[in-house]
C-alpha positions as MATLAB code, in Angstrom:
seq = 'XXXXXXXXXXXXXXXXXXXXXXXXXXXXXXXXXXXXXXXXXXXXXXXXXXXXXXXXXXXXXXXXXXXXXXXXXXXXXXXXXXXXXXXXXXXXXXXXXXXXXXXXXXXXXXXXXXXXXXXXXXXXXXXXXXXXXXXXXXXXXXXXXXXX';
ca = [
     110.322   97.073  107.333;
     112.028   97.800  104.066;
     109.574   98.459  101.071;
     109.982  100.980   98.001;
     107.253  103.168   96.397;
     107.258  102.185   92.683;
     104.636  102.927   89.413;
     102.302  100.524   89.598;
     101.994   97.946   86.780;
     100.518   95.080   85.272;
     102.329   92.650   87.674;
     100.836   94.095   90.545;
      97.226   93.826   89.668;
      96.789   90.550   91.618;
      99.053   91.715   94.875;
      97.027   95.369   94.526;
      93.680   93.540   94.970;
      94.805   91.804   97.843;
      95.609   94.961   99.569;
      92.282   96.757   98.546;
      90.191   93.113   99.970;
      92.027   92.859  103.384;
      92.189   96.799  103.652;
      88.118   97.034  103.466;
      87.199   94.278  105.248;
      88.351   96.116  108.406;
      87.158   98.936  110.224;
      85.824  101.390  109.360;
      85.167  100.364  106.006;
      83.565   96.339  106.642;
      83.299   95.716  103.092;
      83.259   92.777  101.673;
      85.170   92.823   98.373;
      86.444   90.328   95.880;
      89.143   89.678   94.286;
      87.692   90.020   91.188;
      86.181   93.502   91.646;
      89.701   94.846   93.439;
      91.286   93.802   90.369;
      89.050   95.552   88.581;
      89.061   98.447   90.157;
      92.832   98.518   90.095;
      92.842   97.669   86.376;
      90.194  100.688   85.778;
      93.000  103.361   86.788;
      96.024  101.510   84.844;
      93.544  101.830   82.013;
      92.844  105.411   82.565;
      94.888  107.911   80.489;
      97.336  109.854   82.377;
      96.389  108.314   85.496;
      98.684  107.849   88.522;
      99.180  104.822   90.082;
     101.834  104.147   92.915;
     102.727  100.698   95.036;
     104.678  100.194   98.063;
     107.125   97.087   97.720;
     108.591   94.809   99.657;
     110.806   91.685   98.322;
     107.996   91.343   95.168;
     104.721   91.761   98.155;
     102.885   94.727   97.454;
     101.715   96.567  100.457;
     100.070   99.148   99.859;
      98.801  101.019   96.851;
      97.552  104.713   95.737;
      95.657  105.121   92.994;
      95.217  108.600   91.595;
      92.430  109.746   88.453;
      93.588  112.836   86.367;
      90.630  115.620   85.988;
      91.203  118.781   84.658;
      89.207  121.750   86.707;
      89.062  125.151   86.229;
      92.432  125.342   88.069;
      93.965  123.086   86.339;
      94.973  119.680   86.207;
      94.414  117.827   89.637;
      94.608  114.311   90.620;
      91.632  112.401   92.311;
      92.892  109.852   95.429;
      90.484  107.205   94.333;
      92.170  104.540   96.584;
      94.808  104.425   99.353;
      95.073  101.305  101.165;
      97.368   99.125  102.934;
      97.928   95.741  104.191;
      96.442   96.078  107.550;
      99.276   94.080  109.207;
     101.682   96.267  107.747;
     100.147   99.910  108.823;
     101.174  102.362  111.190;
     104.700  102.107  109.873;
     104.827  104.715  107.297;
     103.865  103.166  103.759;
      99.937  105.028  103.622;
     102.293  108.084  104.832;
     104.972  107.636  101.311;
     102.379  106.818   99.631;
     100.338  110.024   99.869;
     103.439  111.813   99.637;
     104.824  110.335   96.515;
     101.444  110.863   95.093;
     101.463  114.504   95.257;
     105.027  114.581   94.305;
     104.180  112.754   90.944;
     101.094  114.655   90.514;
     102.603  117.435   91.123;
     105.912  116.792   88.683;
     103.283  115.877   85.716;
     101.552  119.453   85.687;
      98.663  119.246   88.774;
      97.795  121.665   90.974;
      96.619  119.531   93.581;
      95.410  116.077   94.640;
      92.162  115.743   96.515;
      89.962  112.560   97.402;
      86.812  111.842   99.934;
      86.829  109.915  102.700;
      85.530  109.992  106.685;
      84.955  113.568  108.273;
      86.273  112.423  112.087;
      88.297  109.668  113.069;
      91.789  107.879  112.544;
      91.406  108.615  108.865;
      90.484  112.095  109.461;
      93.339  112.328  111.695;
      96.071  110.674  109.378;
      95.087  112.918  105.584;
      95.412  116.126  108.027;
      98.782  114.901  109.297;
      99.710  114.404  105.758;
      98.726  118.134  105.206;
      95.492  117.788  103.507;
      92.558  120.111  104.478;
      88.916  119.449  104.950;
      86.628  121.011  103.087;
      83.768  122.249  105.328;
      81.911  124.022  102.516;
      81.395  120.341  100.018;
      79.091  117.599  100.737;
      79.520  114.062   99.733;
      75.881  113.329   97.796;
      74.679  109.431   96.711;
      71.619  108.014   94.781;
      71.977  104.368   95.292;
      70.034  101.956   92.801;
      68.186   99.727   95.547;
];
């Protein structure tokens, strides 16, 4: 499989929401998204100054995306991972792996100090962000107040 990690832009919105849909309606995830929300989650970083946003394409087919929030901490500048996903019949050959990498490349090109995001403690997941180099945190908690 050929593909090339590019910014992404406007003309990926509606290939980027595909991703995100089929990519959570899968284990482990089983989410049920729309199109409409993907979009606008994907739209929501473009939007967002100085934010980082990455694609993985193939022939004009996105297939994967990373989607990175600036925040400054007391460190520094760092990038939030708000989204990785890819096509599920296109992983396992490498595109979540360029993807993470040429996030913290960008990131840290533009002036951050690191790149961090949340996601499962065990698992696959787990398994793959620690292969990619990134640590767990054993001494942070994830914390939600849900409306309902």
């Amino acid at each position: 499989m050929s593909f090339r990690i590019e910014r992404l832009v406007e003309k990926h919105i509606g290939g980027a929401a595909v991703v995100l849909v089929n990519a959570y309606a899968l284990p482990p995830w089983n989410e049920s998204w729309s199109l409409e929300a993907a979009a606008e989650n994907v739209t929501y970083v473009l939007e967002t100054p100085r934010s980082i946003a990455l694609a993985a394409v193939d022939g004009g087919k996105v297939l994967g995306i990373a989607l990175g929030i600036r925040q400054r901490r007391h460190t520094g500048p760092v990038i939030y991972l708000d989204e990785l996903s890819v096509q599920p019949d296109a992983q396992g050959k490498g595109i979540g792996t360029a993807l993470l990498s040429a996030m913290f490349e960008t990131a840290t090109a533009e002036g951050c100090s690191s790149v961090w995001l949340i996601s499962q403690r065990a698992g696959a997941l787990s398994e793959f962000y620690q292969r990619c180099e990134f640590a767990m945190r054993s001494d942070l908690g994830l914390y939600s107040r849900s409306s309902g």
